[in-house]
C-alpha positions in Angstrom: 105.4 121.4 120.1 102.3 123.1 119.5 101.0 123.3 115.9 100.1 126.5 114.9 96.1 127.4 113.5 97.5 128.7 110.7 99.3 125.2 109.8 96.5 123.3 110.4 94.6 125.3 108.3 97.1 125.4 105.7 97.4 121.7 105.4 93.6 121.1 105.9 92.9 123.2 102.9 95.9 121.6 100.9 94.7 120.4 97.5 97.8 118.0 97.0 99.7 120.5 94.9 100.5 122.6 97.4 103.9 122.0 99.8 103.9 124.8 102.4 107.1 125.3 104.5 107.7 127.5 107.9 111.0 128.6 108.8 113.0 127.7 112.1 116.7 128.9 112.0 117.8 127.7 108.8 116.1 124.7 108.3 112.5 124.5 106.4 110.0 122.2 108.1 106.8 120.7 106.4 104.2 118.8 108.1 101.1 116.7 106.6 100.7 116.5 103.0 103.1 119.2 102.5 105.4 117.1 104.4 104.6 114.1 101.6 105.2 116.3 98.3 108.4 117.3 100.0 109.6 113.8 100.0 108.3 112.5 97.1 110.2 115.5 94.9 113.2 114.8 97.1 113.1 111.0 98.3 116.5 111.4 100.0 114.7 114.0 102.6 113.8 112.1 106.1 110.6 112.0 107.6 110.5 112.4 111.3 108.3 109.7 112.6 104.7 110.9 113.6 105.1 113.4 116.4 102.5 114.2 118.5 102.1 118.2 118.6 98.7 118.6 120.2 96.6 116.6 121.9 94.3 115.3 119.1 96.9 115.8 116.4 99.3 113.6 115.2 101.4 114.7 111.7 104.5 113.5 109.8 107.4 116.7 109.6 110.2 116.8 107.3 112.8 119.2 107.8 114.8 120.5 104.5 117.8 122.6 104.6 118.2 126.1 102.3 120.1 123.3 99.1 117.3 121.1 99.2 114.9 124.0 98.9 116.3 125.6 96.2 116.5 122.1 94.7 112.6 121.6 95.4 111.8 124.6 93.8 113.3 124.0 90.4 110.4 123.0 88.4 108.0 124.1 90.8 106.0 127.6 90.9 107.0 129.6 94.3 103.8 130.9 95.2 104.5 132.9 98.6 107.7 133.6 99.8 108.0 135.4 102.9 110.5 135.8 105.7 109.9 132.8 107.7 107.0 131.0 105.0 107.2 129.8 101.9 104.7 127.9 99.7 105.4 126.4 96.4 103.0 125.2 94.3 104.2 121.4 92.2 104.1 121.2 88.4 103.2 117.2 88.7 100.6 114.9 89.6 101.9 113.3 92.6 99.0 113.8 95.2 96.2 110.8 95.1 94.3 109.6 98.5 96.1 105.7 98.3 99.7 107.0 97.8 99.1 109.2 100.4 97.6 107.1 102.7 100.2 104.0 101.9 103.2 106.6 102.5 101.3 107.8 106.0 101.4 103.7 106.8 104.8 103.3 106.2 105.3 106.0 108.9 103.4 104.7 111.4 104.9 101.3 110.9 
């Protein structure tokens, strides 16, 4: 699977406050740091293990069903929301460089 630019760029400019999700059939699917705000609002979400999508790239995807997006965007400001992209926008403090980096460990692990 083949990232595309604009998700790359999406999650490369991602601030920590930012969860960006794409649309495939019915299911949601965040990758990166979006991937991480997704799970730490919902902790019951899975985390695929890192997949390798290019040949450089290597980035953790969770995938959320329509419930679990509804429920991620109570208390959180929907900032885009398109056909097949949505981005919401957290009302907490959850990013910081060690949690992410000690949840990104845990996944390779």
């Amino acid at each position: 699977m083949k990232l595309p630019d604009s998700i790359l760029q999406n999650e490369a400019s991602n601030d920590g406050s930012t969860i960006n999700l794409y649309k495939e059939g019915n299911k949601w699917h965040a990758f990166g740091l979006s991937s991480f705000l997704v799970t730490y609002i919902l902790p019951s979400v899975i985390i695929k293990k890192i997949e390798l999508f290019e040949c450089y790239i290597k980035s953790p995807m969770s995938t959320i069903c329509n419930d679990e997006l509804n429920a991620l965007a109570k208390g959180n400001m929907i900032m885009t929301n398109e056909k097949e992209y949505i981005q919401i926008k957290t009302n907490q403090e959850i990013y910081s460089e060690e949690n992410y980096c000690q949840w990104l460990k845990k996944i390779i692990d």
